[in-house]
N, CA and C atoms as a LAMMPS dump frame, in Angstrom:
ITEM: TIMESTEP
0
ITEM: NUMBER OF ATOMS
249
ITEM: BOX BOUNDS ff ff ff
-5.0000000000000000e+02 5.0000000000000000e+02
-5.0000000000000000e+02 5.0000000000000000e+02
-5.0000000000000000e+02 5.0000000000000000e+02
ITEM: ATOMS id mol type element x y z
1 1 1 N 0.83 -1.169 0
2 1 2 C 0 0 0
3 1 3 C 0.877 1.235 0
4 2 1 N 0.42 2.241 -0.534
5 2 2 C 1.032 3.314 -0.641
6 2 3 C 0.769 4.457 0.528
7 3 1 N 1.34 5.481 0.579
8 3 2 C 1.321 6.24 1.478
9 3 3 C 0.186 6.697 1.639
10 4 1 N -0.658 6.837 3.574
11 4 2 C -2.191 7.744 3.226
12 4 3 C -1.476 9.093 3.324
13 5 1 N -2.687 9.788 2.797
14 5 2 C -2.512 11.216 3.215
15 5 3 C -3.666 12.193 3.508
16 6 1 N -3.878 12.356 4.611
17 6 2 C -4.919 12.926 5.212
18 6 3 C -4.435 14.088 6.05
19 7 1 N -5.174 14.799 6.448
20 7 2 C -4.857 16.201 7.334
21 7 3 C -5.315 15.534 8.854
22 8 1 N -4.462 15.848 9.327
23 8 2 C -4.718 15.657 10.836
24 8 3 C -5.921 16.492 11.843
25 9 1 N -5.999 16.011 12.647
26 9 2 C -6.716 16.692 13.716
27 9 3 C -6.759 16.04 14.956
28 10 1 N -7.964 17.05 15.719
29 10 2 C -7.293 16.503 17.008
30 10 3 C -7.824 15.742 17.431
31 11 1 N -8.381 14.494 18.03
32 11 2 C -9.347 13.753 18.307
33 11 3 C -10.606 14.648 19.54
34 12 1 N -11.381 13.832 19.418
35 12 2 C -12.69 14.688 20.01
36 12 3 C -12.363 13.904 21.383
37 13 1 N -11.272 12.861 21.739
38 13 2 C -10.95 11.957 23.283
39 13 3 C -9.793 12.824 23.79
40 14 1 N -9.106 14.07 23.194
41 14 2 C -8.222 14.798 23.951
42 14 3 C -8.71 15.861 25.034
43 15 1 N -8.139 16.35 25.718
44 15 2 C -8.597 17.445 26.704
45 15 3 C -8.079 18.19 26.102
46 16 1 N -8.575 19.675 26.578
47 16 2 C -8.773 20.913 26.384
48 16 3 C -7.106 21.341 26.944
49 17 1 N -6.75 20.898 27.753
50 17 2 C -5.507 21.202 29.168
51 17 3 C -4.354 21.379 28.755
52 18 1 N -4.2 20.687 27.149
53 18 2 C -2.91 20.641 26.756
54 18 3 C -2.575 19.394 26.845
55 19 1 N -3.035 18.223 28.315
56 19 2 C -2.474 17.328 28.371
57 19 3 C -2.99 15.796 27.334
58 20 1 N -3.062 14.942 27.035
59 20 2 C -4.126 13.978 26.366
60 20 3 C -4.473 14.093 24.967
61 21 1 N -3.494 14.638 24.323
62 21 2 C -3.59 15.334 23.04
63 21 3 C -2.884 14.219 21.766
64 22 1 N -4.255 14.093 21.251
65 22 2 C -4.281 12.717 20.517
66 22 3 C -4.432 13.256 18.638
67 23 1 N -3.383 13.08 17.901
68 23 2 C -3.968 13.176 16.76
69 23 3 C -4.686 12.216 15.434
70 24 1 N -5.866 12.197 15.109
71 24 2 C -5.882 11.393 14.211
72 24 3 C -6.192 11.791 12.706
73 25 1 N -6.309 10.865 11.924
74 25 2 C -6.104 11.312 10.429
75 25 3 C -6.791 10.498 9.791
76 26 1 N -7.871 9.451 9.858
77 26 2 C -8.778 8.958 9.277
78 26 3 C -9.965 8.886 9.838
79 27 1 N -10.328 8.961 9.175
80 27 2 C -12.078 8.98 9.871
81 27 3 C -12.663 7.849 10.125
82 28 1 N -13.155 7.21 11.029
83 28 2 C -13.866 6.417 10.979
84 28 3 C -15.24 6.207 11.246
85 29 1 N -16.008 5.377 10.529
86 29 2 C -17.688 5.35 11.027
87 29 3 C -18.214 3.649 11.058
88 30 1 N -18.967 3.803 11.756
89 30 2 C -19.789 2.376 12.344
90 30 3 C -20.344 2.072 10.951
91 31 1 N -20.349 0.998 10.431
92 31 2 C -20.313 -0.223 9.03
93 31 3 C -22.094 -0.142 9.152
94 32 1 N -22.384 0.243 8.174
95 32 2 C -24.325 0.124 7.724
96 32 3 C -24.469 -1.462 8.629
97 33 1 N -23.232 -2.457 8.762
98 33 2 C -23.967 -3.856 8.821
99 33 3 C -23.969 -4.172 10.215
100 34 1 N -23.305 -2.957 10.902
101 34 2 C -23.585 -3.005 12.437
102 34 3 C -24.843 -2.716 12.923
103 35 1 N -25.095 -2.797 14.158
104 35 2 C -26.389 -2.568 15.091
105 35 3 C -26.313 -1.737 15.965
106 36 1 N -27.521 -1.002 16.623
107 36 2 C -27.422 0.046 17.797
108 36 3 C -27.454 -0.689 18.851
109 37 1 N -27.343 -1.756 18.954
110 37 2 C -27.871 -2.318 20.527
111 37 3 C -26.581 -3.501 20.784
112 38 1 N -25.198 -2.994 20.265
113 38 2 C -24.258 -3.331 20.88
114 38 3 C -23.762 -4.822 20.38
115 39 1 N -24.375 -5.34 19.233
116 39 2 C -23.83 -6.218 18.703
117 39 3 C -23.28 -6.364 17.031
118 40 1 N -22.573 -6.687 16.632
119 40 2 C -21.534 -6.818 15.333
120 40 3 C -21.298 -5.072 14.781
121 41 1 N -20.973 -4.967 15.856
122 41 2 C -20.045 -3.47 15.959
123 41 3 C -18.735 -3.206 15.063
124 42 1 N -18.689 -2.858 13.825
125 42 2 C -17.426 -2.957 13.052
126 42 3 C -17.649 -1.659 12.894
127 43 1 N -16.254 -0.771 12.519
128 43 2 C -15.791 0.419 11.768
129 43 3 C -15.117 0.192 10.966
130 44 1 N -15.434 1.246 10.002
131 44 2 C -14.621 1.087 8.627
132 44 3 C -13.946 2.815 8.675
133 45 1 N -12.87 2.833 7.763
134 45 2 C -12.176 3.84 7.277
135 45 3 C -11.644 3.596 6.545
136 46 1 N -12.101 4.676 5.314
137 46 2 C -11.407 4.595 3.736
138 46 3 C -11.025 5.566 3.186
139 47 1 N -9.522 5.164 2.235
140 47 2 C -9.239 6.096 1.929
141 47 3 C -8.857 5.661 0.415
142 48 1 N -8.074 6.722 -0.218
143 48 2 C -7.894 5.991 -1.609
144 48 3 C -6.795 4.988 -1.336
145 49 1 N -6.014 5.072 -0.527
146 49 2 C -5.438 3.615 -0.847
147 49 3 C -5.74 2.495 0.062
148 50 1 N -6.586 2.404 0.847
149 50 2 C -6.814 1.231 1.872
150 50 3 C -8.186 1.78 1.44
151 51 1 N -9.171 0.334 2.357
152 51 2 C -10.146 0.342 3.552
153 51 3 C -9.83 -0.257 4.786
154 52 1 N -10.088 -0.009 5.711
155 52 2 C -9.784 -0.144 7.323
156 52 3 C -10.497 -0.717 7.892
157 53 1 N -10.958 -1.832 8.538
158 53 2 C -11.659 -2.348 9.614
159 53 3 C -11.474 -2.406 10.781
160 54 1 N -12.209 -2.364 11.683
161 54 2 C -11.544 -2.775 13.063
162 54 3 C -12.948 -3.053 13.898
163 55 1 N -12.902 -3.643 15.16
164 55 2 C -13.93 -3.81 15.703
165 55 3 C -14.15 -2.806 16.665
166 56 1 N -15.335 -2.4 16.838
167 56 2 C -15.552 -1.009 17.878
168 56 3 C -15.388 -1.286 19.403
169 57 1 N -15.624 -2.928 19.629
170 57 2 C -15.411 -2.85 21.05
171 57 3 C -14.023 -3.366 21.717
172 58 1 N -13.301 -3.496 20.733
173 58 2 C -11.567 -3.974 20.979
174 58 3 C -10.768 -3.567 20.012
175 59 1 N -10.826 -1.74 20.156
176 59 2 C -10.276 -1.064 18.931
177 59 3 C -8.78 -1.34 19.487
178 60 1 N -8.125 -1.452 20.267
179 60 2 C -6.994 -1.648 21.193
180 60 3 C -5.908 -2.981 20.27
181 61 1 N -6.981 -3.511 19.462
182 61 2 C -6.072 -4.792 19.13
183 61 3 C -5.862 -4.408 17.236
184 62 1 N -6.327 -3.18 17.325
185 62 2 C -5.885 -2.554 15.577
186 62 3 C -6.626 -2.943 14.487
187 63 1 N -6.304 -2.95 13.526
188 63 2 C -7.178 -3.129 11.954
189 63 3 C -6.721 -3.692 10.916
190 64 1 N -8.027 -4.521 10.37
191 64 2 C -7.01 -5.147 9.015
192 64 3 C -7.588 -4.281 7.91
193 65 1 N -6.306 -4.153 6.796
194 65 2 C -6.273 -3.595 6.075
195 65 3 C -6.679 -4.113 4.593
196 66 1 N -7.799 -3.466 3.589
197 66 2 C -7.93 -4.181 2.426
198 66 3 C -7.518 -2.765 1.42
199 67 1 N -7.136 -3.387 -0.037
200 67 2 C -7.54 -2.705 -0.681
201 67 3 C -8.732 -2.142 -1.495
202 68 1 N -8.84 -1.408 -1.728
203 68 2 C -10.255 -1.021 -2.254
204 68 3 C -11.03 -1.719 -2.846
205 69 1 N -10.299 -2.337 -4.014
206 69 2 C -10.937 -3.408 -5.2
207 69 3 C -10.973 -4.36 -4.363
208 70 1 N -10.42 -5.248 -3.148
209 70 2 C -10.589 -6.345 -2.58
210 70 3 C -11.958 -6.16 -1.944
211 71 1 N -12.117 -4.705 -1.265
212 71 2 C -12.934 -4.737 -0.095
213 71 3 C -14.353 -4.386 -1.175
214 72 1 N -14.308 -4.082 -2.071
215 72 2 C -14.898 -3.869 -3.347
216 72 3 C -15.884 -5.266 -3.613
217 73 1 N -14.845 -6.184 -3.823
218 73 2 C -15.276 -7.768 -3.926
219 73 3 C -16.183 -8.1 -2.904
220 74 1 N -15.355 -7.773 -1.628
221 74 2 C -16.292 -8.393 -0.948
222 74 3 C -17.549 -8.12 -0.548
223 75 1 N -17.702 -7.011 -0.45
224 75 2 C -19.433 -6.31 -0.553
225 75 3 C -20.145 -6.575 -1.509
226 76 1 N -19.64 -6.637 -2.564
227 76 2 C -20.483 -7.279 -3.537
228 76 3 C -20.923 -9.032 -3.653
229 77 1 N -19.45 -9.705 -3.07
230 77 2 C -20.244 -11.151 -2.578
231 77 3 C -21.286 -10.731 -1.318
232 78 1 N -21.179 -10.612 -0.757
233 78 2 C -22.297 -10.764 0.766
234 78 3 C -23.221 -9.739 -0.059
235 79 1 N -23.644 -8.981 -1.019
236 79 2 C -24.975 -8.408 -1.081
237 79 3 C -25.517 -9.464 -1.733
238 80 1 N -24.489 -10.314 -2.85
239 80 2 C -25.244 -11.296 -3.849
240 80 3 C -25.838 -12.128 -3.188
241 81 1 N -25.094 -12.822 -1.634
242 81 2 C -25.693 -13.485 -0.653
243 81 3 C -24.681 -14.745 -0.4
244 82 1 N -23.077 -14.638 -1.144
245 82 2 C -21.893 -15.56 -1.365
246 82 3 C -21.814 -15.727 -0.092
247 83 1 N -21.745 -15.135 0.75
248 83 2 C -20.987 -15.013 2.081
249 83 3 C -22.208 -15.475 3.173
């Protein structure tokens, strides 16, 4: 994969104080195939050269990485109903 490149900012989990000052640079949002009531909780973040997964309730253990056209594939098997 090639280099991301995104603009930084500051996370919305830093304090105000100066101290806890966290930057991040991809966005992430809760996957259409997750639920509100706390079960199959995935995030995704994409950019042009990745997509990002990770799970929302053990973000601590990191993300696997696809490329676009892979992660491409695979949404399109599980809508056909492959998966």
């Amino acid at each position: 994969m090639g280099v991301l490149t995104s603009a930084w900012r500051k996370s919305s989990y830093s304090g105000g104080d100066g101290g806890n000052c966290v930057e991040v640079a991809v966005p992430w949002h809760k996957s259409s195939y997750s639920n509100d009531t706390g079960g199959e909780c995935v995030e995704v973040a994409e950019t042009p050269a990745a997509v990002l997964v990770r799970d929302t309730r053990h973000r601590e253990l990191g993300h696997l990485g696809f490329t676009p056209g892979a992660w491409a594939a695979f949404l399109a098997d599980i809508k056909a109903g492959h998966l």
